[in-house]
C-alpha positions in Angstrom: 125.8 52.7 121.2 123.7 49.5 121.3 125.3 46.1 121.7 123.8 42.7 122.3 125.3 40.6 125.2 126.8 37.8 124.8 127.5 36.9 128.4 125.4 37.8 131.9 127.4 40.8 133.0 126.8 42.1 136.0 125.2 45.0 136.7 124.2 45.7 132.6 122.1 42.6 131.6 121.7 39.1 130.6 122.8 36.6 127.5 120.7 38.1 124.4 119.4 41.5 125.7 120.3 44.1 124.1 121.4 47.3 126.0 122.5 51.0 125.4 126.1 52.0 126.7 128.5 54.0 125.9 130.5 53.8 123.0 134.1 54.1 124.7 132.9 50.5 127.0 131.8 48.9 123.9 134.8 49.5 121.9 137.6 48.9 124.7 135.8 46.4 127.2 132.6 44.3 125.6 134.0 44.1 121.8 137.4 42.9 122.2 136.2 40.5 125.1 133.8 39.0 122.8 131.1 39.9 126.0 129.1 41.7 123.0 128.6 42.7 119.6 127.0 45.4 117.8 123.2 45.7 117.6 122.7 45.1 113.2 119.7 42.7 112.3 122.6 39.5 111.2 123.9 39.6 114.8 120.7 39.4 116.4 120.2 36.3 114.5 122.9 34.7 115.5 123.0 35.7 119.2 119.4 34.2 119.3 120.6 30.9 117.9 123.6 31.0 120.7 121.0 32.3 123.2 119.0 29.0 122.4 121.5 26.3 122.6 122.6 27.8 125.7 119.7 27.4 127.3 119.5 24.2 126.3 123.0 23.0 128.1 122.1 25.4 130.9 119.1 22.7 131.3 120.6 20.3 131.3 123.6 21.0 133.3 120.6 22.2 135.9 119.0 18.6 135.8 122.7 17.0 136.6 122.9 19.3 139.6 119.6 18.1 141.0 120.4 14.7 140.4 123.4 15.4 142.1 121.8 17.3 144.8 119.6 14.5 145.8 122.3 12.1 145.7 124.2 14.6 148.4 120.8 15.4 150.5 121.9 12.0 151.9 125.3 12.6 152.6 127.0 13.1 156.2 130.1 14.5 156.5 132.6 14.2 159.7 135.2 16.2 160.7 138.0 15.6 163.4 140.2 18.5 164.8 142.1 18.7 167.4 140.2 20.9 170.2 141.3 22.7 173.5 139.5 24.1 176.4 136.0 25.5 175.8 135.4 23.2 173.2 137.8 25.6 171.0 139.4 24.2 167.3 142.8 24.4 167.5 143.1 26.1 163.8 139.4 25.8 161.6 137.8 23.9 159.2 137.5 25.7 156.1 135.3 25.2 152.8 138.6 22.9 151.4 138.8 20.7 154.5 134.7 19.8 153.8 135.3 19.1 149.9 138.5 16.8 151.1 135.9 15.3 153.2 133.8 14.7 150.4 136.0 13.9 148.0 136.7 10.6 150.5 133.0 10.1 150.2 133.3 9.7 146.2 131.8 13.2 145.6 134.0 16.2 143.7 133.0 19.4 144.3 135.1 22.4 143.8 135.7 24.5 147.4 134.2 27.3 145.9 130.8 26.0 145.7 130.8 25.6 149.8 129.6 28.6 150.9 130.8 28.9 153.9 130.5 32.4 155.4 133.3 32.3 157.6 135.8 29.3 159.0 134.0 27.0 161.9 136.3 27.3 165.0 134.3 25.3 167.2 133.2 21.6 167.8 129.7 20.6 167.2 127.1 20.1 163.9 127.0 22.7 161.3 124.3 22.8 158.2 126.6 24.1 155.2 125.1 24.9 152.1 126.5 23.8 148.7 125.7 25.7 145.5 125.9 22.9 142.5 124.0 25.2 139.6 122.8 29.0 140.0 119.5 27.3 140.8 120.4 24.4 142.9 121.4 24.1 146.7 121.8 21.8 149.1 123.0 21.4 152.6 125.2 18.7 153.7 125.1 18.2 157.8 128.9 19.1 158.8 129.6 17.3 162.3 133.2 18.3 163.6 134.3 16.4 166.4 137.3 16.5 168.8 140.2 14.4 167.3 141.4 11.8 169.6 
């Protein structure tokens, strides 16, 4: 059965391409989600016109991010934890403790747009990367320092 997407879904295509699957997914997973709709010439019509205007707020969302990411390629962001021996974080800072931090600075950005591989543990300066669009990153300079 041919649909046309309606959403990016992984792994089967993009917004507006039309694709070949079978008819049991269409009809209990992509029709009733509204991720797709069937392949006739009056759909393709309209998923082109909902294809266009989300480019257009896709651009624009993209422009605020780089705006926003050039704002934030100035930004420094300090972190004090308590420490042992070895220079060891008594607990770690995680992707929420550095939005916190950032939040103080007058920036809100959701934790889940840190990517931060795994929990620092230790003191010293990190580079962090921050995904604001699907297009946009930037890294914000995390220092963590031993907490008086």
């Amino acid at each position: 059965m041919e649909v046309i997407l309606r959403e990016d879904i992984d792994k089967l295509g993009t917004r507006g391409q039309m694709v070949k699957v079978a008819p049991g997914y269409a009809r209990n997973f992509l029709l009733p989600r509204k991720l797709a709709v069937a392949a006739n010439e009056s759909n393709k019509k309209i998923v082109e016109q909902e294809r266009q205007a989300h480019l257009r707020r896709d651009a624009k969302v993209q422009t605020e991010a780089q705006d926003l990411a050039k704002l934030m390629s100035a930004v420094d962001v300090t972190i004090k934890q308590k420490a042992g021996e070895n220079d060891h974080l008594f607990g770690s800072v995680t992707s929420a403790d550095i939005a916190a931090a950032l939040e103080k600075q007058g920036y809100t950005i959701d934790r889940k747009k840190i990517n931060l591989d795994e929990p620092i543990k230790a003191l010293g300066d990190y580079k962090v990367p921050v995904r604001l669009h699907r297009d946009v990153t930037v890294e914000i300079p995390v220092h963590v320092v031993k907490e008086d």
